[in-house]
N, C-alpha and C positions, 0 to 999 in steps of 0.2 A: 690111264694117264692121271698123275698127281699134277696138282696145279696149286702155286702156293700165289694165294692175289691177298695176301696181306701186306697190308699199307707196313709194317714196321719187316715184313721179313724175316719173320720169328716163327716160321714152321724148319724143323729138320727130320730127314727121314736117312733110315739105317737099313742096310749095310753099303747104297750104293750115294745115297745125297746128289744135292744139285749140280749143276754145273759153275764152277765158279769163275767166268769169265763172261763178262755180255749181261743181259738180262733174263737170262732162259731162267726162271723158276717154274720147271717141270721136269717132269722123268715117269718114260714110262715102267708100269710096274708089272715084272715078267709073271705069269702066271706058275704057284707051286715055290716063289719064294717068300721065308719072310720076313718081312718089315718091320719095324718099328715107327711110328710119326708120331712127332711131340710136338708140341706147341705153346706157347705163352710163357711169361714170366723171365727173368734174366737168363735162366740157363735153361731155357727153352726147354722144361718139361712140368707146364703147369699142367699143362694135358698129354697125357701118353694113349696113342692106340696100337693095338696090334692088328697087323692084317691078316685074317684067317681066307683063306682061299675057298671053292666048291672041290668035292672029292674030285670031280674032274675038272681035272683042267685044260682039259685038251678042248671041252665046250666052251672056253673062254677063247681060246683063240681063233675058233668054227666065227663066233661071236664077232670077235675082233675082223674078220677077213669079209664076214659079209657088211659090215658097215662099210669098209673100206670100197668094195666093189660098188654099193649104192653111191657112195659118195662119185666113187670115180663114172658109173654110167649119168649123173646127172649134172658132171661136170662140161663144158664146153671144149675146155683144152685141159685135161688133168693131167699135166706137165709130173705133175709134185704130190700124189694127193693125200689124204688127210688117212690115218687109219681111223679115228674114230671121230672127230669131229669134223659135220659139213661143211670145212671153212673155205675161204678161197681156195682155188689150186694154183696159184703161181707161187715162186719158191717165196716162203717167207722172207723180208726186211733183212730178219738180223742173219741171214743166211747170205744175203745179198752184199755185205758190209764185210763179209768173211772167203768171201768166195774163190778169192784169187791171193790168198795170202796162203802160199803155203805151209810155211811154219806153225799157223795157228790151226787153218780149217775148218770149215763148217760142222763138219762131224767126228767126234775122237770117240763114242761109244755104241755100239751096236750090240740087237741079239739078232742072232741070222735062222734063215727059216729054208724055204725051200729054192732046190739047186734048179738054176735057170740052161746055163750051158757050159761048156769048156774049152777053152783056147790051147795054144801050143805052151805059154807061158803060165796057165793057171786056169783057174774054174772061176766063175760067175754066180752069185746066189741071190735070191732076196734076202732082205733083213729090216730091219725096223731101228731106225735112228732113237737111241733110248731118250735124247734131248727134246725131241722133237715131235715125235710122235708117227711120223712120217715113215711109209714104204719106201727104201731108196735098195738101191743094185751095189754091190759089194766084189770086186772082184778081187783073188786072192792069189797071192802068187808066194811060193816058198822059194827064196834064194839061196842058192849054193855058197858054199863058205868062198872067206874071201883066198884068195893065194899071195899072201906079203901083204905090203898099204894099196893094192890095186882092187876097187870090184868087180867082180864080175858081171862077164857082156852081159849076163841077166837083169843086174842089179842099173848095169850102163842104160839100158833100153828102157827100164820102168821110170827110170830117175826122168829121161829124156821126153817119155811120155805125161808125167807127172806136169814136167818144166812145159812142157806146150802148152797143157791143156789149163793149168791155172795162170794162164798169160793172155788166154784170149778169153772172147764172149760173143757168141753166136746165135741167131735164134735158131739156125740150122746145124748149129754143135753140139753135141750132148752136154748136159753141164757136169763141171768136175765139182765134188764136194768136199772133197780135202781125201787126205793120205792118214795112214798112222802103220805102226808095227816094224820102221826102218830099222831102229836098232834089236831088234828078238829075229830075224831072220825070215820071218812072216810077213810080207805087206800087203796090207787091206788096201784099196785104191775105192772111197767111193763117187757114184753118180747117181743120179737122179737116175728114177726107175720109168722103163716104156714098155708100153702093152708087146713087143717084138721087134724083132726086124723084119725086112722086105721078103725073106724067104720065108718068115712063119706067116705074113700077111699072104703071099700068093699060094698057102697050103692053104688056108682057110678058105680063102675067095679065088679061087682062078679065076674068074671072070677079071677080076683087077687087071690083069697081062695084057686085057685086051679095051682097056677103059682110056680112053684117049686124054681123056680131062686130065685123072689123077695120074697118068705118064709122065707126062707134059708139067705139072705142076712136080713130081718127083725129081725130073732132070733138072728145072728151074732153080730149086732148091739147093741141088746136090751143086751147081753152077757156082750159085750166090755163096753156098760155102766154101769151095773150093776158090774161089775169086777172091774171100776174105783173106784167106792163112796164105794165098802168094801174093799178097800185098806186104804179110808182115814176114814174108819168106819163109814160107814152110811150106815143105811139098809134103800131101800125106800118105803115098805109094803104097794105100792098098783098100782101097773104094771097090765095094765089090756088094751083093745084096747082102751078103752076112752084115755086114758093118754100117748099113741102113738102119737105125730105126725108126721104130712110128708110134705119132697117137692120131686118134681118131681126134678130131676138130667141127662134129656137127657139120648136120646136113649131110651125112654119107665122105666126108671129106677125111683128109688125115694130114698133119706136118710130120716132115720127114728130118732127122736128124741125122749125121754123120758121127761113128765112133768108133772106138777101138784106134786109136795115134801111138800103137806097139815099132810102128815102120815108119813112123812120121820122122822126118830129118830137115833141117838146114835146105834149100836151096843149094847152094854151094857145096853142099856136104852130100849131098845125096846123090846116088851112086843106083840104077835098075837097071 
């Protein structure tokens, strides 16, 4: 991760540069490519460096994954966690101020790493928020061309899921982190990243199936969510454990979040 904490703002880096919206002066830097950072003077190159990388690179990112892991086991609720710095784990500020604006979005650049799972409409991967620094979940859906000015029920279904999930805020919702790739036929949809869902949790621990406490707290939860979205009218017609996730929350505990709004509709519009 570059971090530029100069009072005047006079570091720039090459070929990918900061983000120019907000206050994010950082970006992280992929391992194997390179860089150029310059800094001082009016045209920002009283100081030039280049970034030479290690022959491997692959040990920077071995690197990269066990900070994150430390970070995330010594966290309490690691909602969000940090890949390389211990910092809080709730979602950043300036992430919070962006969250529910579609058009702009929390996240518009990622490098993506390894594949999580696959749905009827697309696959699921980790990645890493290049702004951010942050592990987030990326799910990827390629759409079918259009037929006339109409889109397709593909393109209908992701929009709708899009439209739900940056309208609401739950702490038993998974968070949406914005969209991008509408217009190239590709769309990235991302979210905050979680240790699983309910079915990777009772592979691990069967014992869980039979743990009355954290049952009891899992219905509760999936209630309270579900109680939110038919307030503001939305049914979301496919709660099932796949679409559970979870993090651990200290003391052997875990909060549970609902995801995947591919089926989610309208009240009045929904139809099972």
């Amino acid at each position: 991760m570059l971090c530029d904490r100069s009072r005047l703002r006079n570091t720039k880096i090459l070929p990918v540069g900061f983000r120019n919206d907000g206050d994010f002066r950082q970006v992280v830097l992929q391992p194997g490519t390179k860089y150029c950072i310059s800094a001082g003077g009016e045209q920002l190159n009283q100081y030039i460096f280049d970034l030479v990388w290690p022959e491997k690179s692959a040990d920077v990112l071995q690197e990269t994954e066990k900070e994150y892991q430390r970070a995330e086991a010594s966290a309490q609720n690691p909602r969000y966690a940090r890949t390389i710095e211990e910092g809080p784990t709730e979602l950043p500020s300036w992430y919070n101020t962006r969250l529910h604006t579609p058009t702009v979005g929390a996240v518009l650049r990622t490098t993506e790493g390894e594949f999580l799972g696959k749905g009827a409409f697309g696959e699921v991967r980790k990645a890493v928020d290049l702004d951010s620094g942050c592990f987030i979940a990326v799910k990827k859906m390629k759409l079918p061309p259009k037929v006339g000015p109409f889109p397709s029920h593909e393109e209908d279904t992701l929009r709708r899921e899009v439209k739900i999930l940056s309208s609401i805020s739950h702490k038993n919702i998974v968070e949406y982190l914005g969209s991008t790739g509408w217009d190239t036929g590709t769309v990235h949809v991302y979210m905050s990243l979680k240790a699983g869902n309910v079915c990777d949790l009772l592979e691990k621990s069967p014992n869980i199936g039979y743990d009355e406490k954290i049952l009891t707290r899992l219905l509760h939860e999936m209630l309270e969510a579900l109680d939110y979205l038919a307030f503001r009218g939305w049914c979301h017609r496919d709660v099932k454990p796949e679409n559970i996730l979870y993090t651990p929350s200290g003391n052997e505990g875990y909060v549970f979040q609902l995801a995947d709004f591919g089926l989610a509709n309208q009240q009045r519009l929904a139809n099972t």
